[in-house]
C-alpha positions as CSV (number, residue, x, y, z in Angstrom):
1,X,9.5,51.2,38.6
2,X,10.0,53.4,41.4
3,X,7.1,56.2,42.4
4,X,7.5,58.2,45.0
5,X,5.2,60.6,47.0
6,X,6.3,64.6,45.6
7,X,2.9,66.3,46.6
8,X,-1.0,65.8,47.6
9,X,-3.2,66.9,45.3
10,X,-4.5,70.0,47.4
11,X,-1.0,71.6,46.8
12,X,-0.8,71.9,43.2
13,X,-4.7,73.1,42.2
14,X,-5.5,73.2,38.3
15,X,-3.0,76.1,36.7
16,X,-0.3,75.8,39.5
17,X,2.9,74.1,39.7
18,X,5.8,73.1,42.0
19,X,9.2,72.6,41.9
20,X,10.5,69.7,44.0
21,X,14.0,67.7,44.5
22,X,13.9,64.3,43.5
23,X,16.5,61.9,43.2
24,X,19.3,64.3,42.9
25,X,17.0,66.0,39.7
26,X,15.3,69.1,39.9
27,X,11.2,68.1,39.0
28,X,8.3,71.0,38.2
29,X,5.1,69.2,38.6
30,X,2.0,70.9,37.5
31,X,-1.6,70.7,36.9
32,X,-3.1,71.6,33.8
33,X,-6.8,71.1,33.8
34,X,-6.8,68.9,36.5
35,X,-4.5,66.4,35.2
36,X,-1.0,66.2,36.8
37,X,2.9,66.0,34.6
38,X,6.2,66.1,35.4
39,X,9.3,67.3,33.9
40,X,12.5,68.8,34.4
41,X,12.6,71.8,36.5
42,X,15.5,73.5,35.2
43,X,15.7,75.6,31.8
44,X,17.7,73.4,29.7
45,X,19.1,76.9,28.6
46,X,20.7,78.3,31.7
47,X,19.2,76.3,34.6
48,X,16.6,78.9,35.2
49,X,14.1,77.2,38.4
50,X,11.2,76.6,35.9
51,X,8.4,76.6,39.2
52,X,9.3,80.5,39.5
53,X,8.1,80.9,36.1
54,X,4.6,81.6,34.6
55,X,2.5,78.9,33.9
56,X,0.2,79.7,31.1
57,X,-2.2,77.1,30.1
58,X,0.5,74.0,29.0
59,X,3.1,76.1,28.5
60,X,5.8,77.7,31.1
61,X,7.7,80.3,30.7
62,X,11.6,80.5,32.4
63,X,11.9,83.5,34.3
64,X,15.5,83.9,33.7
65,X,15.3,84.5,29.7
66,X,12.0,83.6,28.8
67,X,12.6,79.9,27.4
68,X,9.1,77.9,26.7
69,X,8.3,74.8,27.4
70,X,5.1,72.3,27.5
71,X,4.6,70.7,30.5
72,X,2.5,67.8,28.8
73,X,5.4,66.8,26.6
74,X,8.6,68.7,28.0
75,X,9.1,69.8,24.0
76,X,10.6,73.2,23.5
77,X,7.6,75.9,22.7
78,X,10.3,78.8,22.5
79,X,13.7,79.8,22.8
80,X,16.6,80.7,23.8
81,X,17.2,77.1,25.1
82,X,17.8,74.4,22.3
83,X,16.7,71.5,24.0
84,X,13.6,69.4,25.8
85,X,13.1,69.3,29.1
86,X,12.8,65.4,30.3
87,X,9.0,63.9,31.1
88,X,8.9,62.2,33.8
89,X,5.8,59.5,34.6
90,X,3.4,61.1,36.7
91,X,0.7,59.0,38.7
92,X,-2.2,59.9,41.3
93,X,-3.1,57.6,43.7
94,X,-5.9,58.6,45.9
95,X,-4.5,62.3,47.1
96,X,-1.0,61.1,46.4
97,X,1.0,62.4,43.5
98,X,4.0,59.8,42.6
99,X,6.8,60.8,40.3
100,X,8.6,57.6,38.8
101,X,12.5,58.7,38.4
């Protein structure tokens, strides 16, 4: 396994997210009720940047065409898009948040 540093914790405060470029992949890492996830940060419908959308509780919502998606699970909460977003594992060491691609 292979974590790697994407934020601190002081950058992505309970309700907010952030996009970041991992690997070649495209990651939206947010914090719902002060516990971190990590999936993909592109709208498996038309590739809409998923951190430009609205995060409402667990779910967030594509700015492009309004996909849904929850951020615990990467399952689909609402179309247009058809498929999951991919989870990622998601760790916190000290103020460190790893993402394991």
């Amino acid at each position: 396994m292979s974590f790697i540093e994407v934020a601190k914790t002081s950058e992505i405060t309970n309700g907010k997210m952030k996009g970041v470029m991992l690997g070649g992949k495209d990651i939206l890492i947010t914090n719902v009720d002060g516990k971190y996830y990590a999936i993909g940060g592109k709208c498996t419908h038309a590739g809409g940047d998923l951190s430009k959308g609205v995060l409402n509780g667990k779910i967030v919502r594509c700015p492009r065409h309004g996909s849904k998606f929850d951020v615990t699970t990467g399952k689909l909460a609402g179309g247009p898009a058809a498929k999951d977003e991919l989870k990622f594992e998601i760790k916190v060491e000290g103020a460190s948040i790893k993402v394991n691609i």
